[in-house]
N, C-alpha and C positions, 0 to 999 in steps of 0.2 A: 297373541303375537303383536308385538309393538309396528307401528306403522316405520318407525327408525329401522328395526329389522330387515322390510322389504325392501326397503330404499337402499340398501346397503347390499341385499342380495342383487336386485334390480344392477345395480352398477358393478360389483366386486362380481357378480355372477360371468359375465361375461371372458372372465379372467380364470374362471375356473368349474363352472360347471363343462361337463364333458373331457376334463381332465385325466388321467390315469391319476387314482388314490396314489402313487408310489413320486409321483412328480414332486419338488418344493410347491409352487402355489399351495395344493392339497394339504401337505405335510405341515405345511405354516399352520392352516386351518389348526388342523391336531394339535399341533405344539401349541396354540393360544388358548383351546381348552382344557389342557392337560393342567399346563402353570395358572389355567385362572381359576379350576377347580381346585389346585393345591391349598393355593393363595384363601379363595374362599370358605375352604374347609379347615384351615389349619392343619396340614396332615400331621400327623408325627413323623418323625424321623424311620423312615423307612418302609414307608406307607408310600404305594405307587396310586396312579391313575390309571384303568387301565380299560379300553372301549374293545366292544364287537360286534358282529351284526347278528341282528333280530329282538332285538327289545329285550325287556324283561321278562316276555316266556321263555323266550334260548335259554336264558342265566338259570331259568331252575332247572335245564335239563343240565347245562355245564357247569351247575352247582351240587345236580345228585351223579353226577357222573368225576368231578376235579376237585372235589371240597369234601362231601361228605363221604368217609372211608369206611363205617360199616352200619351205623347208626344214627338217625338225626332224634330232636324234638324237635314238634312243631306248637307253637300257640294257633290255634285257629278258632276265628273269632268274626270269620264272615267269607267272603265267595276267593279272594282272594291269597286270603292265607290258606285255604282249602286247597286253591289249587298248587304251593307247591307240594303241600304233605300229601298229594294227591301222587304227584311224580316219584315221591320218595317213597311211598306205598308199591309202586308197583313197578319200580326199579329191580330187576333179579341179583343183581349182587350185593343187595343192602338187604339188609335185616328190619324187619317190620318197624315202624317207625312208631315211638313214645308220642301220642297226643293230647295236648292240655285244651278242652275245647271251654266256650264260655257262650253263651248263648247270645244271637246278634245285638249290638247295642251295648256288651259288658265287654269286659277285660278279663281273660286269665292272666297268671304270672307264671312264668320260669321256675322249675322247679330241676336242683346240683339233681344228678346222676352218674353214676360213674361210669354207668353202659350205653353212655351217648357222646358222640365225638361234636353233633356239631347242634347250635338251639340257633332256630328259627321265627321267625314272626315279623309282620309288618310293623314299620314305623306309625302308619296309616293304613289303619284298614279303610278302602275307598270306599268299600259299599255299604260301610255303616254309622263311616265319622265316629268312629274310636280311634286315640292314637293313644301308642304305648309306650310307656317309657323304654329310653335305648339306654340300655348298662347291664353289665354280665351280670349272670345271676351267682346270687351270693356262693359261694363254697363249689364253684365252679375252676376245672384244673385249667393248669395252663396247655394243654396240647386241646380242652375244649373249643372249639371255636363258634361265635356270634356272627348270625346271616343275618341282616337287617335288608329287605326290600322294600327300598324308599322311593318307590316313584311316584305317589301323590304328595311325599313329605321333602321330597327334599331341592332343596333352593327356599324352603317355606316357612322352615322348622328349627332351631338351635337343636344340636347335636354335639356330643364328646365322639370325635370318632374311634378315639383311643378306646373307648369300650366296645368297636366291633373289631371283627376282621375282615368282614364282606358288607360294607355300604354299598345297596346296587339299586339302578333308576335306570326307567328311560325319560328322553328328555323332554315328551311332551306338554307336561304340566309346569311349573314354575318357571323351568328353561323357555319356555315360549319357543319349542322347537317341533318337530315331528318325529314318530314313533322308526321303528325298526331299526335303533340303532340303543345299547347296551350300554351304561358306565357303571365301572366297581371303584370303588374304593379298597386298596388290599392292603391288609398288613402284613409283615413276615412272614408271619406264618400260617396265613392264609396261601401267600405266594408257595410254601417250603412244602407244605400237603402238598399242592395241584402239585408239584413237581414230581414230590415220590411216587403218588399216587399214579398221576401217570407212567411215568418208568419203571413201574410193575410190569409183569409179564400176564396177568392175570385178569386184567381190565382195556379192553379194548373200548378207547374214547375215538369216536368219529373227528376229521380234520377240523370239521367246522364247528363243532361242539368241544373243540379244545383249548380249557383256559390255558397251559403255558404256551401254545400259539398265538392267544390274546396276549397275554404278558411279552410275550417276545415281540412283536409288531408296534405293541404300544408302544417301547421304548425306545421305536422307528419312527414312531408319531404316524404309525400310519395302523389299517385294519385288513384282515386276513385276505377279505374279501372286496371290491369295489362298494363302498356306502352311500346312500344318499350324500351326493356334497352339498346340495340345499340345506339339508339336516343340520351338517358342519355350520355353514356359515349362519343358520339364524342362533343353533347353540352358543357359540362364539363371541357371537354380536349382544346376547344376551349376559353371560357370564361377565364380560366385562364391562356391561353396563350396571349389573347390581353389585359387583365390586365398586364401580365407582359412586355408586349410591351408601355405601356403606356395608356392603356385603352382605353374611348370613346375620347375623344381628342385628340390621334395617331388615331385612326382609321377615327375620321371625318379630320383631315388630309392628311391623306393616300385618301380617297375619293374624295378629293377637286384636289388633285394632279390629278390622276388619271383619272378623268372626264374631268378636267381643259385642257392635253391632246386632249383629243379628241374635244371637243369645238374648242381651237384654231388649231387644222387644219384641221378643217368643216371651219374656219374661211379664211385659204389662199387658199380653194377649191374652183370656180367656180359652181362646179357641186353637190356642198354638202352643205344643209343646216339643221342647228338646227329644230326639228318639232315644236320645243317651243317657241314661239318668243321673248315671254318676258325674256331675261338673269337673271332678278330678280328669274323668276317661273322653270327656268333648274334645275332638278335633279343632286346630286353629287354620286349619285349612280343607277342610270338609264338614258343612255343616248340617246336619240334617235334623226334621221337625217332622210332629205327626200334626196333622189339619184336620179337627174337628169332623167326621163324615158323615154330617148335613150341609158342610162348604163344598164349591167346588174350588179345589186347590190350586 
């Protein structure tokens, strides 16, 4: 968290913490991260922003309950991805869920199936510095839909978001923000599911675990629930600082640098090696090393 940030909570704070989320001050907040995530993702045409509360654990309950309609894949490849194929395991109205597992430290891939609606995996897997490539998997239909959960990767990372549906983060990492607040990235028809699915009669979705609730609020610039407004404004304050730094393309080079570093002198170390093997599969913004165990590390 940048010392600009606080300074700017510090003084804007006073204008809007203790606010009602439903008030303009607040709703300003929303509207500068809504348009500076657009701005910084490139969205496509018809691709929302859309926030709520509880972080990115909420998102895989209101992604096995608003997104996924009877059947997911999951790539799981460390603690992470584990945990939402974990949710989708034991969801009652879904059907046992397709798992491509890869041993910590590797990558599995996406593998077309026709009896899965929705393929899942991190961008970043956190706890092992794998990151995976983001694009459909090949001979994949169009009512398939792509969950990408990027909250270690993204602010971090270049990304096509036109090859998911569901880009979702919380803001604490890149963002230089604090946790218990949600952002997706949706496309069409990511938005066109949550809606049917919800206005079944057959699937009872809690208020608060309601993505077209989120969708609808969002488009208020505001969230369901009252959110951290400290959260708002250091998000804020951030987003449109790394757009004026050059956006996501300085930053995934700022990352590539940065990591790049540390790879190459695990490289002229002896005693230090990448836990990833594959140079392909190494994170540029999670780096991890195993240390010799006669060091203390």
């Amino acid at each position: 968290i940048r010392d600009a940030q606080m300074d700017v909570l510090a003084g804007l704070g006073r204008s809007v913490m203790g606010t009602s989320h439903r008030q303009a001050p607040v709703k300003q907040l929303v509207s500068r991260i809504r348009s500076g995530l657009a701005e910084m993702f490139a969205l496509p045409e018809g691709y929302e922003v859309v926030l709520g509360n509880g972080g990115s654990t909420a998102f895989w309950d209101i992604a096995a309950l608003g997104l996924v309609r009877s059947r997911a894949q999951h790539l799981v490849f460390g603690e992470f991805s584990q945990k939402f194929a974990t949710e989708t395991t034991a969801a009652p109205h879904l059907a046992a869920p397709e798992i491509v597992r890869a041993e910590p430290g590797s990558l599995p891939a996406p593998v077309a199936r026709q009896d899965v609606d929705a393929y899942a995996w991190p961008h970043n897997e956190t706890s092992t510095g794998v990151m995976a490539p983001v694009r459909r998997p090949e001979g994949a239909g169009a009512e398939q839909l792509v969950l990408i959960d990027a909250t270690s990767a993204a602010g971090g990372a270049a990304v096509d978001i036109s090859e998911t549906d569901a880009y979702y983060f919380a803001p604490q990492k890149a963002f230089a923000s604090e946790g218990g607040l949600w952002v997706a990235l949706l496309s069409p028809a990511a938005i066109e599911r949550a809606q049917r699915l919800e206005a079944g009669t057959d699937r009872w979705v809690p208020a608060f675990l309601s993505l077209t609730s989120a969708i609808d609020n969002s488009r208020k610039d505001q969230t369901l629930n009252t959110p951290a407004v400290a959260t708002l404004v250091l998000l804020a304050e951030q987003i449109e600082w790394m757009n004026q730094q050059g956006g996501l393309a300085w930053a995934d080079a700022r990352t590539r640098a940065t990591s790049s570093m540390l790879y190459e002198w695990a490289a002229r170390r002896p005693e230090v090696a990448p836990f990833v093997a594959d140079p392909a599969a190494r994170s540029q913004v999670v780096t991890t090393f195993d240390i010799d165990e006669e060091i203390d590390a």
